[in-house]
DRENDO-1510 file (C-alpha; in Angstrom, 1 decimal, always signed):
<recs>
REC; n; res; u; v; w
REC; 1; UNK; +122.3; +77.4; +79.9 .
REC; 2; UNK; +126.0; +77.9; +79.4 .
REC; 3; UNK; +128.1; +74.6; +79.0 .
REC; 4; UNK; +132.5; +74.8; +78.7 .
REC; 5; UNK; +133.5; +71.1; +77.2 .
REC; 6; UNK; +137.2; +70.9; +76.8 .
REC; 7; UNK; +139.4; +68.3; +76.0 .
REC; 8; UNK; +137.5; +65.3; +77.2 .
REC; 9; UNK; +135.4; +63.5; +74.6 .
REC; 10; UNK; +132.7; +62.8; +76.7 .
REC; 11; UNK; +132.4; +66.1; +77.7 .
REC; 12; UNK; +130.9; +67.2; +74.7 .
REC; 13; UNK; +128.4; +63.9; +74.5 .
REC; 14; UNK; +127.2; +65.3; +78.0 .
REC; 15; UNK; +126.5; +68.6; +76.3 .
REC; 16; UNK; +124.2; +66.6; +74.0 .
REC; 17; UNK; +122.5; +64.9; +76.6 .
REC; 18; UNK; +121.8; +67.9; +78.6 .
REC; 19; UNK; +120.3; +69.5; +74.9 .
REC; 20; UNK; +117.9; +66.6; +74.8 .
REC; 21; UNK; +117.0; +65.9; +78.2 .
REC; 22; UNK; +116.0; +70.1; +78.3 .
REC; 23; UNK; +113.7; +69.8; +75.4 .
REC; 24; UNK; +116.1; +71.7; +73.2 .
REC; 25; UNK; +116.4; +74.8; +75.1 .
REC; 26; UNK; +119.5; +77.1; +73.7 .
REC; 27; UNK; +123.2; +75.7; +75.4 .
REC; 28; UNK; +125.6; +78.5; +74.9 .
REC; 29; UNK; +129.1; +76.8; +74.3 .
REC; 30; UNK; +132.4; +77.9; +75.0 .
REC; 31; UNK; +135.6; +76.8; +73.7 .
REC; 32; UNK; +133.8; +73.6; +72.6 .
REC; 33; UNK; +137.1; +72.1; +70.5 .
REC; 34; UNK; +134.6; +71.6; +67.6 .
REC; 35; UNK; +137.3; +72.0; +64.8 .
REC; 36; UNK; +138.8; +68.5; +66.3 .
REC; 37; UNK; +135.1; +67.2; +66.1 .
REC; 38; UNK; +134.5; +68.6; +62.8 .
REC; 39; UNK; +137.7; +67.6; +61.1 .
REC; 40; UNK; +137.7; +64.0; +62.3 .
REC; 41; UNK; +140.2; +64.2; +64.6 .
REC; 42; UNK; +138.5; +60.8; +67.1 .
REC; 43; UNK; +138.3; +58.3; +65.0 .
REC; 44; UNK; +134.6; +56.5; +64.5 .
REC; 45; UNK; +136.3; +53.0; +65.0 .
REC; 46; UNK; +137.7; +54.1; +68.6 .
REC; 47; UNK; +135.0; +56.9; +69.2 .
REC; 48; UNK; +131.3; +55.5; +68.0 .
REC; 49; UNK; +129.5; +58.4; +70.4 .
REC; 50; UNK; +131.4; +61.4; +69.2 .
REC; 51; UNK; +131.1; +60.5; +65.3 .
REC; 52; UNK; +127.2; +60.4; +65.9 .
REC; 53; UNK; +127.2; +63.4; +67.9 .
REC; 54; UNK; +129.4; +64.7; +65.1 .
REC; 55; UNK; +127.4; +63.9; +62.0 .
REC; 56; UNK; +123.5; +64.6; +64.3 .
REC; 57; UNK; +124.3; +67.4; +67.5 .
REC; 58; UNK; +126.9; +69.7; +66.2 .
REC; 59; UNK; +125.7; +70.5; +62.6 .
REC; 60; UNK; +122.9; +72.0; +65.0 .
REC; 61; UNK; +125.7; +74.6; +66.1 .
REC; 62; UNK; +125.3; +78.4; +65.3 .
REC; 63; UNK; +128.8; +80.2; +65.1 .
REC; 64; UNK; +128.5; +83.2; +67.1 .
REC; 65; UNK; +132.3; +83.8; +67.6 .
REC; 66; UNK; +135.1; +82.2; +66.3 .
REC; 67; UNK; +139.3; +82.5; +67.1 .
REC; 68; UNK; +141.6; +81.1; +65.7 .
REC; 69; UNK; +145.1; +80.8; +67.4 .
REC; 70; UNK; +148.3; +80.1; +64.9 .
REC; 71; UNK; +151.1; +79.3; +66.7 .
REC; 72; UNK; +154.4; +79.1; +65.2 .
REC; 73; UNK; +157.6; +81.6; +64.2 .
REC; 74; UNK; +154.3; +84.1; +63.1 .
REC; 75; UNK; +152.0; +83.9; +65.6 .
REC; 76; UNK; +148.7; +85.5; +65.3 .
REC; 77; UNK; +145.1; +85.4; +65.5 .
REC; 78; UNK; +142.1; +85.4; +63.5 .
REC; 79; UNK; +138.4; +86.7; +64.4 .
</recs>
């Protein structure tokens, strides 16, 4: 199963639910924003869901792939 969660919270909280509702069968994610989920970017106060999914669902990630964009004067890329 392939899943792409982007920029809406709940997205990703969908994600979750489809993990546990298929008895943990492998989700391959794309562009799943998880450096904004990671870092604390949504707030627990505001977002409840995505600071459990944060501390319980996406430690159970496996980087496969990771870029980095860096925008600015430089721009450039990291793999």
């Amino acid at each position: 199963m392939a899943a792409y969660p982007s920029f809406n919270v709940n997205e990703i909280l969908a994600v979750e639910e489809l993990y546990a509702r298929e008895d943990c069968r492998p989700i391959i994610v794309v562009n799943g924003e998880f450096e904004r989920l990671r870092s604390g970017y949504y707030p627990s106060v505001f977002y409840p869901k995505i600071a459990k999914c944060s501390k319980n669902f996406i430690p159970l990630f496996e980087t496969a792939y990771y870029i980095r964009n860096f925008k600015g004067s430089r721009p450039g890329v990291v793999f």
